[in-house]
VOGU-3710 file (C-alpha; in Angstrom, 3 decimals, decimal comma):
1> xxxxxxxxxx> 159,623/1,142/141,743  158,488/3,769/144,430  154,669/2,954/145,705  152,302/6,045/145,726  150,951/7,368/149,277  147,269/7,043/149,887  145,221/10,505/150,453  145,155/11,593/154,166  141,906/11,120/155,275  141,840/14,857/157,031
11> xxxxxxxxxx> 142,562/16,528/153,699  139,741/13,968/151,954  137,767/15,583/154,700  138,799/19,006/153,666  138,454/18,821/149,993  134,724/17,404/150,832  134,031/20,249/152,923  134,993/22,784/150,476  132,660/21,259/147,944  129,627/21,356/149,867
21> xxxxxxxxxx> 131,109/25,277/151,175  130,769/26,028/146,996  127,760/23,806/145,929  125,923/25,676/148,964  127,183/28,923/147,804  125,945/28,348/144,329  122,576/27,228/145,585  122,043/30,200/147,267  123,073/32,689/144,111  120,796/30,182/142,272
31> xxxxxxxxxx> 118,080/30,468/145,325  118,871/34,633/145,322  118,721/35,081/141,129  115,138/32,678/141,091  113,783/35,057/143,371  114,989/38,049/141,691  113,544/36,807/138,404  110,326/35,370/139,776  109,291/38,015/142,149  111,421/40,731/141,646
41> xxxxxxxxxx> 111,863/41,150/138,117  109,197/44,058/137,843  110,529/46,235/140,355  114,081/45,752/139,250  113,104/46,549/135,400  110,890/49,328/136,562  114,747/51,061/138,846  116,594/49,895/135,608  114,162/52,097/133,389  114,798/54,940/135,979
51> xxxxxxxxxx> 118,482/55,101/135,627  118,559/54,595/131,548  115,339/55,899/130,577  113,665/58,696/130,912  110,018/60,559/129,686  111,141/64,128/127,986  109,065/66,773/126,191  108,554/67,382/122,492  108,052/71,174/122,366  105,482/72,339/120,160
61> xxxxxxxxxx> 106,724/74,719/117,354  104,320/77,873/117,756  102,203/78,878/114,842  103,408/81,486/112,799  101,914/84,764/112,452  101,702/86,569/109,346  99,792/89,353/107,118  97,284/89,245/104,370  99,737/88,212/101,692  101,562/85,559/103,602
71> xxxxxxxxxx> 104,742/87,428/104,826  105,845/86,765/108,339  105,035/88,800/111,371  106,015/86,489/113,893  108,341/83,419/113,648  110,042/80,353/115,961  113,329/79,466/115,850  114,730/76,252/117,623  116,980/77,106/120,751  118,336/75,581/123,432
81> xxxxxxxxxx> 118,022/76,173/127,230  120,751/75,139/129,442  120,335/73,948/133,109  122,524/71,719/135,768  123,000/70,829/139,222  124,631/73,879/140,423  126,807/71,743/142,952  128,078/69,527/140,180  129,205/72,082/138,360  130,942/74,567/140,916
91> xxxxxxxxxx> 132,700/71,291/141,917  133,619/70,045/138,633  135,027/74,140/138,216  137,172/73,689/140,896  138,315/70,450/140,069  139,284/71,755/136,257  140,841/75,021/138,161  142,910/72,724/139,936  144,238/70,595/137,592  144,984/74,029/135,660
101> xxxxxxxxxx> 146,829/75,373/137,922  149,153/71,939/139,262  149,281/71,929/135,054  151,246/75,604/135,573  153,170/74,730/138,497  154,716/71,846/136,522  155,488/73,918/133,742  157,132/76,773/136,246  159,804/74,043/137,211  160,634/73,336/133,414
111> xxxxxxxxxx> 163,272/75,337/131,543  162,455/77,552/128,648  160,374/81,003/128,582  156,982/81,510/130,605  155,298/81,506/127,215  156,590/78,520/126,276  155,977/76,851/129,939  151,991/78,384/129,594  151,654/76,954/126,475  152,988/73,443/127,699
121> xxxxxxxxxx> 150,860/74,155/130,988  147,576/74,639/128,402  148,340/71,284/126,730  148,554/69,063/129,893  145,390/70,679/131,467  143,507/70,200/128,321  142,420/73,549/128,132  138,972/72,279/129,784  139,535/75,176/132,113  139,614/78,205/129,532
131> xxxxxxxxxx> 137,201/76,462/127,910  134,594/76,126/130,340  135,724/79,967/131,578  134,826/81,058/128,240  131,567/79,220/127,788  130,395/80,666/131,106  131,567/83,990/130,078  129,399/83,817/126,720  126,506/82,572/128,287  126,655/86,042/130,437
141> xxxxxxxxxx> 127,174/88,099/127,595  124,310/86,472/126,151  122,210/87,118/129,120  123,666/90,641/129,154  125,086/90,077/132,720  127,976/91,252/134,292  131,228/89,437/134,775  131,026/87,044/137,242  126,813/87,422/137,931  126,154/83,830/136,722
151> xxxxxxxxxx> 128,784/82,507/139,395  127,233/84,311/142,204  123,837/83,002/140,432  125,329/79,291/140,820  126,264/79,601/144,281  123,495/80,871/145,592  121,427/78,132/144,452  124,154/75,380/144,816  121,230/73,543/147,321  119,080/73,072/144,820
161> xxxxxxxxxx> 119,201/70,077/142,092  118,208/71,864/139,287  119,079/75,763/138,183  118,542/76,875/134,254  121,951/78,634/133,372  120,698/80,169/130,591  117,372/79,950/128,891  116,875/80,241/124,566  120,357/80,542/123,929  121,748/79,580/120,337
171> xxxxxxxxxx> 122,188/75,897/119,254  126,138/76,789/119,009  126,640/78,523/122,104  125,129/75,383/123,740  126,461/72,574/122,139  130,414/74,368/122,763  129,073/74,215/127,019  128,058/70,241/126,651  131,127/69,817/124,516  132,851/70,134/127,777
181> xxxxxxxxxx> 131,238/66,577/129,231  130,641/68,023/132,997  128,560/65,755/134,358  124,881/67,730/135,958  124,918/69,798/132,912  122,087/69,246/130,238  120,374/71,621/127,561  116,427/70,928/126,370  115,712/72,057/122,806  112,569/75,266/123,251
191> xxxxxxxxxx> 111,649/77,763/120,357  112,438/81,601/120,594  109,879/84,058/119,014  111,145/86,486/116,595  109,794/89,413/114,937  110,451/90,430/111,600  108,415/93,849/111,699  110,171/94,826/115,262  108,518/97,978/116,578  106,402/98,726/113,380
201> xxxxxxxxxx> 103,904/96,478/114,557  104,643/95,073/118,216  101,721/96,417/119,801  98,908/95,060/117,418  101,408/91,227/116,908  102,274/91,523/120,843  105,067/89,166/122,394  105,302/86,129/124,416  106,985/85,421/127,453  110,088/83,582/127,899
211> xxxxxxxxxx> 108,067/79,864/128,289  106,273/80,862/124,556  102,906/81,541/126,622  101,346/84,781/124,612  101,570/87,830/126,475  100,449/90,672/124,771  98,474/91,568/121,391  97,659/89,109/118,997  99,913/86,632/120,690  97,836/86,556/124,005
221> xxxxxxxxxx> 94,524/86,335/121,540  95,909/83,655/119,605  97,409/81,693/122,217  95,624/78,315/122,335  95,587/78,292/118,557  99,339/79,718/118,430  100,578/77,817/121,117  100,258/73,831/119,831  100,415/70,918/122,085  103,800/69,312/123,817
231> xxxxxxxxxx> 104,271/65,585/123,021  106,367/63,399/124,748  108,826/60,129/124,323  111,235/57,695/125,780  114,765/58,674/125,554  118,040/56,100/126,620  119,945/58,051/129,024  123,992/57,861/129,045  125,618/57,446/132,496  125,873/61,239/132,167
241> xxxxxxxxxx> 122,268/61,480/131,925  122,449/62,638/128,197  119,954/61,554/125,600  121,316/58,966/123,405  118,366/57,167/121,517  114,702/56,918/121,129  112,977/54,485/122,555  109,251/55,463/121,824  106,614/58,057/121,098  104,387/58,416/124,141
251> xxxxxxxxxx> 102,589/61,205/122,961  102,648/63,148/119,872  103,344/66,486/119,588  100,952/68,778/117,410  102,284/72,089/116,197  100,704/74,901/116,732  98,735/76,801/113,748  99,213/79,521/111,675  96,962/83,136/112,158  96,498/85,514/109,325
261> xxxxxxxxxx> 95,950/89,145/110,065  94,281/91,406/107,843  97,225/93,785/108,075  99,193/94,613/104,926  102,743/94,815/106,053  103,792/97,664/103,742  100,718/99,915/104,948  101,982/99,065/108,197  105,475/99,722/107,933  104,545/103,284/106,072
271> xxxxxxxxxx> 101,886/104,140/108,756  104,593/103,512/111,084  107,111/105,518/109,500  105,247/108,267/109,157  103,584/108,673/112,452  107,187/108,453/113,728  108,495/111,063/111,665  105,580/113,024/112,860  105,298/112,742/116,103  109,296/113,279/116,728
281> xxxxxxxxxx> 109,035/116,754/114,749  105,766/117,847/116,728  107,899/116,890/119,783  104,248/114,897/120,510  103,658/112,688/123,701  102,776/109,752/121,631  100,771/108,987/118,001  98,212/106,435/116,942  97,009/105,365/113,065  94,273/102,897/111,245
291> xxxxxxxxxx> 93,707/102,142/107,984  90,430/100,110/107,598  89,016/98,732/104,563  85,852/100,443/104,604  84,098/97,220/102,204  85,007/94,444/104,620  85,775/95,891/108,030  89,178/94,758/107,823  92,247/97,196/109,166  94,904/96,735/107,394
301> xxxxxxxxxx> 97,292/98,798/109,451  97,235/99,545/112,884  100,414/101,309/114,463  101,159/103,410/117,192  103,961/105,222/118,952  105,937/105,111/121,588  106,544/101,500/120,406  109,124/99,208/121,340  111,387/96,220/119,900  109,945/92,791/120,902
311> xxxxxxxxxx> 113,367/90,611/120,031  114,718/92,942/123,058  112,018/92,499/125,518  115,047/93,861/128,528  114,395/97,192/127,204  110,505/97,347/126,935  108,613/100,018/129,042  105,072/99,170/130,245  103,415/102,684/128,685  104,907/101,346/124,870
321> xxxxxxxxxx> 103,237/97,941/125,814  99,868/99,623/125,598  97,882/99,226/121,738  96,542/103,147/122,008  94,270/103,214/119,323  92,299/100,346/121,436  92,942/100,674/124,793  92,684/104,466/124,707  89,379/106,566/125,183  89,412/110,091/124,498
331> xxxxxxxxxx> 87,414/112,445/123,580  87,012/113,441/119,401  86,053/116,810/119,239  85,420/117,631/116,043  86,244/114,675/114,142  82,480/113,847/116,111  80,804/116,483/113,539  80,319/114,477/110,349  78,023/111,966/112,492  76,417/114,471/114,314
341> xxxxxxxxxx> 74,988/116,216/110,902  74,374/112,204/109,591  71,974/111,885/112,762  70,160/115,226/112,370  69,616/114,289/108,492  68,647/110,540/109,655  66,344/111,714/112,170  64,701/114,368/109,608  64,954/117,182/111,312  67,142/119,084/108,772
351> xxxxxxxxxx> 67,899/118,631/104,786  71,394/118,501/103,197  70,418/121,677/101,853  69,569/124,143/104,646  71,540/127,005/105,994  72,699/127,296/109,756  72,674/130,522/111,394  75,659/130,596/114,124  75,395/134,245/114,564  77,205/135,937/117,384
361> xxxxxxxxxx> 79,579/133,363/117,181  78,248/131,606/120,369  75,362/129,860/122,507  75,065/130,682/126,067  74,084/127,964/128,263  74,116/129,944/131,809  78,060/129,141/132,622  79,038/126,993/129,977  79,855/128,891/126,457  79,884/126,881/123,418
371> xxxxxxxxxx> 81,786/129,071/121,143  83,825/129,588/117,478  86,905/131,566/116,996  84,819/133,994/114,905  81,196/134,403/114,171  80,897/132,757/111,140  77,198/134,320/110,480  74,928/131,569/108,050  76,639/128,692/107,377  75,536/125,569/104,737
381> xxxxxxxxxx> 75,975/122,237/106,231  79,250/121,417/104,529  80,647/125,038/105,799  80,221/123,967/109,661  82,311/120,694/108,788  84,658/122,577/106,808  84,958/125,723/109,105  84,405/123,220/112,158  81,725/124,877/113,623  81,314/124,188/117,251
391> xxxxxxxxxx> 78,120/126,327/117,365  76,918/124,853/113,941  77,165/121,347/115,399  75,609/122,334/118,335  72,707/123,531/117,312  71,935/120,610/114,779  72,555/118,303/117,735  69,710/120,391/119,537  67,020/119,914/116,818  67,161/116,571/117,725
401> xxxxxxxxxx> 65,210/114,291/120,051  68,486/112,912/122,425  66,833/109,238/122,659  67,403/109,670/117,934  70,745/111,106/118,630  71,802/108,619/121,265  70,300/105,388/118,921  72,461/106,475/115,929  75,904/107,133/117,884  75,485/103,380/119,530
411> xxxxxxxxxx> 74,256/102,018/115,827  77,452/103,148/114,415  79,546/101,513/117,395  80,194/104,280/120,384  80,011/102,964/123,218  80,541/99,263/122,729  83,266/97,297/121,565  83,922/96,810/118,173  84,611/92,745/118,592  87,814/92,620/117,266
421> xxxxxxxxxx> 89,303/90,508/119,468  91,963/92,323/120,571  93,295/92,712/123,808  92,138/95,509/126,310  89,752/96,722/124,004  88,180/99,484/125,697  84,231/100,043/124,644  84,411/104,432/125,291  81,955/106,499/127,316  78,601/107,258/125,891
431> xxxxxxxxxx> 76,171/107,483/128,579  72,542/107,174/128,396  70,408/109,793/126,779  67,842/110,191/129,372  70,545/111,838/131,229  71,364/114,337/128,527  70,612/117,997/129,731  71,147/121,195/127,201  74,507/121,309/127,562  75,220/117,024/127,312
441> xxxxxxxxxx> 73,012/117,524/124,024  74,970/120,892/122,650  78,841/119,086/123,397  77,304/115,908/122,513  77,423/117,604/118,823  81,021/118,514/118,445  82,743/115,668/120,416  83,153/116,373/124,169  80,835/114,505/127,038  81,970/111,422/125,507
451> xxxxxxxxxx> 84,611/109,459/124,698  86,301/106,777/121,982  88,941/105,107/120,605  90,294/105,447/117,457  89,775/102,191/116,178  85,831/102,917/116,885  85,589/106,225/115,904  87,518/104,840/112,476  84,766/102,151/112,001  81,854/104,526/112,715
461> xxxxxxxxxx> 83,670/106,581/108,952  83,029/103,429/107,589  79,092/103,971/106,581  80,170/106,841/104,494  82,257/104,866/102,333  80,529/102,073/101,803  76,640/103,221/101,089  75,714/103,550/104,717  77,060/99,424/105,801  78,921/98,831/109,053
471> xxxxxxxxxx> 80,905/95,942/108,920  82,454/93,919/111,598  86,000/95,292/112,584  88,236/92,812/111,882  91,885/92,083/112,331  91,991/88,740/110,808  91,943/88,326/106,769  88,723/87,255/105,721  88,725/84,766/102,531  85,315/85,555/101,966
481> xxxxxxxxxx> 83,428/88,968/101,364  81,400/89,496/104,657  77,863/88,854/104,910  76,704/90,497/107,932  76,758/93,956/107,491  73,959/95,927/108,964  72,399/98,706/107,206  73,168/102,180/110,085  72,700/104,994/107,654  70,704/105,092/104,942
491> xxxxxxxxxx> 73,037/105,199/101,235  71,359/108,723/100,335  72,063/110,051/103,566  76,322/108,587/103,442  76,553/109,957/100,069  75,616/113,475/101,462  78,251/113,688/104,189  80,500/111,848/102,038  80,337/114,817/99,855  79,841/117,445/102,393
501> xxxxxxxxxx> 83,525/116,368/104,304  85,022/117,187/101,054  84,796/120,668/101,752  86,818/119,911/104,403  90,398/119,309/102,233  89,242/122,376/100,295  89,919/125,589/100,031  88,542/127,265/103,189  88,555/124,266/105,006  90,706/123,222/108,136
511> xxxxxxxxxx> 92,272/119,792/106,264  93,772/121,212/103,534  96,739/119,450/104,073  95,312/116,235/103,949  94,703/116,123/99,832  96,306/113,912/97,820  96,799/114,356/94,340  94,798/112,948/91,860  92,306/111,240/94,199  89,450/113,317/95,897
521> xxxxxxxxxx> 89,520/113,035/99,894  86,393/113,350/102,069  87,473/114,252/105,836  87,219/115,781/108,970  89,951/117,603/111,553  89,472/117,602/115,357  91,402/119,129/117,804  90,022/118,913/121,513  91,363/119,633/124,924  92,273/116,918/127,148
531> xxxxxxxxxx> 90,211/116,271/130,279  92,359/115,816/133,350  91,806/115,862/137,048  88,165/117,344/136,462  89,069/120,024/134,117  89,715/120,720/130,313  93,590/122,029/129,947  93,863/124,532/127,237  97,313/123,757/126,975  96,858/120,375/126,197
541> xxxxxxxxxx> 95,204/118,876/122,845  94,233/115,051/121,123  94,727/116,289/117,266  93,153/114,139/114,798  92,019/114,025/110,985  89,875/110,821/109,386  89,564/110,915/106,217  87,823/108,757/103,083  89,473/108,241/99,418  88,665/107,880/96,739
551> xxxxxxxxxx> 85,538/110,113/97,247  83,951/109,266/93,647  84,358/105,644/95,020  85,391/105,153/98,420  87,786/102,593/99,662  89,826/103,107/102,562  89,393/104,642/105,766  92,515/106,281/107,223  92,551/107,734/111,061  95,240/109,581/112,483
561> xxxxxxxxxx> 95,798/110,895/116,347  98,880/112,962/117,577  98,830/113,068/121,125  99,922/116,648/122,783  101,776/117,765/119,873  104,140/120,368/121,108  103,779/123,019/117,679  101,294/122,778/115,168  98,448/122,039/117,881  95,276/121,239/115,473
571> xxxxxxxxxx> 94,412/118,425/113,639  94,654/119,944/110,368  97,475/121,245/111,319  99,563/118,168/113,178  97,457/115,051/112,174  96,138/115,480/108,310  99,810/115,898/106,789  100,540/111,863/108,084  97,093/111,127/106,771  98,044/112,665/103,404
581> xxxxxxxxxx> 101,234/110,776/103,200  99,806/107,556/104,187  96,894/107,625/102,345  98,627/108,543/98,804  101,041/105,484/99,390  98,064/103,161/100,341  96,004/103,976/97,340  99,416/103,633/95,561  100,771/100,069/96,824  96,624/98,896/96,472
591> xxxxxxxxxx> 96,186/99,827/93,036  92,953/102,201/93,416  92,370/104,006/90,629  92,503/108,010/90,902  88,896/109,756/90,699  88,206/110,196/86,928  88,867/113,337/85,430  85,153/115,072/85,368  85,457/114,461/89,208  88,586/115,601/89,552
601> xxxxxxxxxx> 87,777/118,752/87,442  84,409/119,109/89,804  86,084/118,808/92,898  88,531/121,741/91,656  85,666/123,950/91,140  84,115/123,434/94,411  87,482/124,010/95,858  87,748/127,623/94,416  84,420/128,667/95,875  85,629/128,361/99,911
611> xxxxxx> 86,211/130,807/102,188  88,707/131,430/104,696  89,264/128,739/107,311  88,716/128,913/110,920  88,216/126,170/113,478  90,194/122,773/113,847
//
């Protein structure tokens, strides 16, 4: 029996030394992970949150738009923007291009035909390649950029850590880019505005820019209240830097509200239409229309044209970004005469019954001629509006004290702004009456020496319909019948011109072409030369015609305002034909009743008592 050898004493040795080597080495990872935990722990949760957390945006959904009856105007729609590190993703290009093409240089050594070799080549690169080619390529069509822009986009900015390569593209176009898992590449979710109505009403609606911040129109108004408020969370991060999960709410987000015009969006898209039509056969510079509810103060269209598209803001020009019939001042002409014969009967000095003598057809006023295109001899109040009588006017406006005349042009609204609300509203020209000489006084009378826009000059009509009230312009859609009206012109005095501007779309009048069947109109044409680099240029007109229906019982106010039309230069002539058509529809898609028969029948026989027509 063989007798077992004791331990050597120099490997006892070693095997003791090795302990204490590993019981030393576990006290200090003991040592190390106590002070981690103890006074550490913070900091190393707070870098741990860093790299798998991270505090993203909720974006607000923006507040819809829309007209009196509900039906949209402007809408968001959820998109997504793309962005990445440019350097990541030129290098991960290159890496997929290479892999690509060692993938076709191993299929160029295999037997069979190059087709057959590319198609093997396609499967062992994956296709990522093509694939990411063709994302990039979609993005630019998208963007409407040429082949190869984005590229020379990423490159240029490959120092930077961030670069958007695309903002509000579709959902699908972005998920088929972070299908392709390339690391630095990320997409946030935004909203894009769109807009049913497209040009028909992107003046008066507006636009937003390409961060959803209002712009233009009623967009820019409307903003805070459109706009909403961001909210924010905690997302769990992949190790691509992806959102993967929830964590929690930090913030919530509140969307943004909805604003109700007082448009009606077929009276817009008809007013549109037919100023369109109009001002393309007149050849005209540009065309502007309201439609106000004379009861309430509301418009219910406002259009104008050149307009543009405001899904295709790349193709916008700043002169169709301009809302004409409220930035614009010009001057009325005669479409001033129906309140120039309201202030003379306010003010007393004349009765709707007296007789105006503009015999020869002229007033001197040393070098300055006010003149008619005939002498028209003795003319009855409703024959200067419906022959459009500058001398008429003129001498009316002269029986007047200018401080009387002056107090009733700012009571109806010329020469402030109306307060709707609306952007770059401009307030006209109508300076103060202690500065009126003979001739400020005489012009003063048939609409030159001072200036409007047409949304003014169409709530100044208003009075007549509506028993001598001015209401408050507005565009928004009032739920409630308005309560402060003021009281500008007395009802008797309203009725009168009402019934005098009839004689306007008579027989011997200059709007004959703005009746409408079965309803009696009430209106007034103006034609007057345009006032550029200190001079009036005969060769260059603002044609208008406002006019009031249903005379018996008046409702609407419609204004119309062709801008240097190139035939047909007068408003009864280029402007009353659109009010004509857009009136009739109006009363039509309303539901007014037509005038009753007796008035209809009374209306007829004043019309076969005019005269010929002269004027504009």
């Amino acid at each position: 029996m063989k007798r077992r050898k004791a331990s050597s004493p120099i490997f006892q040795g070693r095997r003791f030394l090795l302990m204490l080597v590993l019981l030393a080495l576990i006290g200090v990872l003991l040592l190390r992970a106590a002070w981690l935990e103890v006074y550490q722990g913070d900091w190393l949760q707070e870098q741990a949150d860093k790299r798998q957390t991270s505090i993203v945006k909720i974006p607000a959904s923006r507040g819809m738009i829309v007209d009196r009856n509900g039906d949209p105007l402007a809408i968001s729609s959820p998109v997504e923007s793309l962005w990445c590190n440019p350097s990541k993703l030129i290098e991960a290009r290159a890496q997929l291009r290479k892999e690509y093409e060692q993938a076709l240089q191993i299929a160029d050594s295999r037997k069979g035909t190059l087709e057959e070799e590319k198609t093997k080549a396609l499967e062992l690169a994956g296709t990522r390649f093509q694939r990411l080619e063709k994302a990039l390529a979609k993005v630019e069509n998208e963007l409407e950029l040429a082949p190869g822009e984005l590229l020379k986009r990423l490159n240029d900015a490959k120092d930077k850590r961030f670069f958007y390569l695309g903002r509000l593209l579709s959902p699908e176009l972005a998920e088929e880019f972070l299908d392709l898992n390339i690391d630095g590449v990320g997409s946030t979710q935004e909203y894009r505005r769109f807009y049913p109505m497209t040009e028909t009403s992107s003046q008066l609606v507006g636009m937003t820019d390409v961060d959803g911040k209002g712009i233009e129109g009623i967009e820019k108004a409307k903003n805070d209240i459109l706009a909403g408020k961001n909210g924010r969370k905690r997302v769990v991060l992949d190790g691509k830097r992806r959102s993967v999960e929830d964590v929690d709410r930090i913030e919530d987000m509140v969307p943004g509200q909805t604003v109700q015009l007082s448009i009606d969006r077929r009276i817009q898209y008809l007013a549109y239409r037919a100023l369109l039509a109009q001002v393309t056969l007149l050849r005209a510079k540009a065309g502007s229309v309201v439609v106000m509810d004379a009861h309430t103060g509301e418009v219910l269209a406002m259009t104008n044209y050149p307009a543009f598209n405001p899904n295709n803001r790349k193709e916008v020009e700043s002169a169709a970004l301009r809302n004409r019939a409220v930035t614009d001042k010009f001057e009325p002409g005669s479409t001033l005469k129906p309140l120039t014969v309201a202030a003379a009967l306010e003010s007393g000095v004349i009765r709707p019954d007296i007789e105006v003598d503009t015999s020869p057809g002229y007033l001197n006023f040393g070098k300055y001629k006010v003149k008619d295109p005939i002498n028209y001899g003795v003319l009855s109040i409703a024959q200067i509006l419906a022959k459009s009588s500058n001398v008429g006017a003129s001498r009316l406006a002269l029986l007047m004290n200018p401080r009387d005349h002056w107090m009733f042009l700012n009571r109806v609204g010329l020469g402030r702004i109306t307060e709707s609300g609306l952007v770059g509203e401009t307030e006209g020209t109508l300076s103060n009456y202690v500065d009126w000489g003979q001739v400020d006084r005489a012009s003063h009378g048939y609409g030159y020496g001072l200036s409007t826009s047409l949304l003014q000059l169409t709530h100044a009509y208003t009075p007549f319909a509506a028993q001598g009230m001015l209401y408050p312009v507005s565009v928004y859609k009032l739920n409630t019948p308005p309560s402060n009206g003021q009281q500008v012109i007395s009802p008797e005095t309203a009725k009168a011109v009402l019934h005098m501007m009839e004689a306007v779309v008579q027989t011997g009048g200059t709007g004959q072409r703005g009746e409408v069947d079965g309803y009696r109109i009430a209106g007034k044409t103006g034609t007057a030369y345009k006032y550029i680099n200190g001079k009036y240029r005969n060769d260059k007109f603002m044609t208008s015609f406002i006019g009031i229906a249903p005379a018996s019982n008046p409702r609407l106010v419609v204004a119309v305002q062709i801008d240097e039309p190139k035939i047909n230069d007068s408003g009864g002539r280029a402007a009353a034909p659109v009010f004509a058509k857009i009136m009739a529809e109006s009363l039509r898609l309303l539901d007014i009743a037509p005038d009753s028969l007796p008035d209809l029948k009374q209306a007829e026989r004043t019309r076969s008592k005019g005269a010929t027509a002269g004027g504009t």
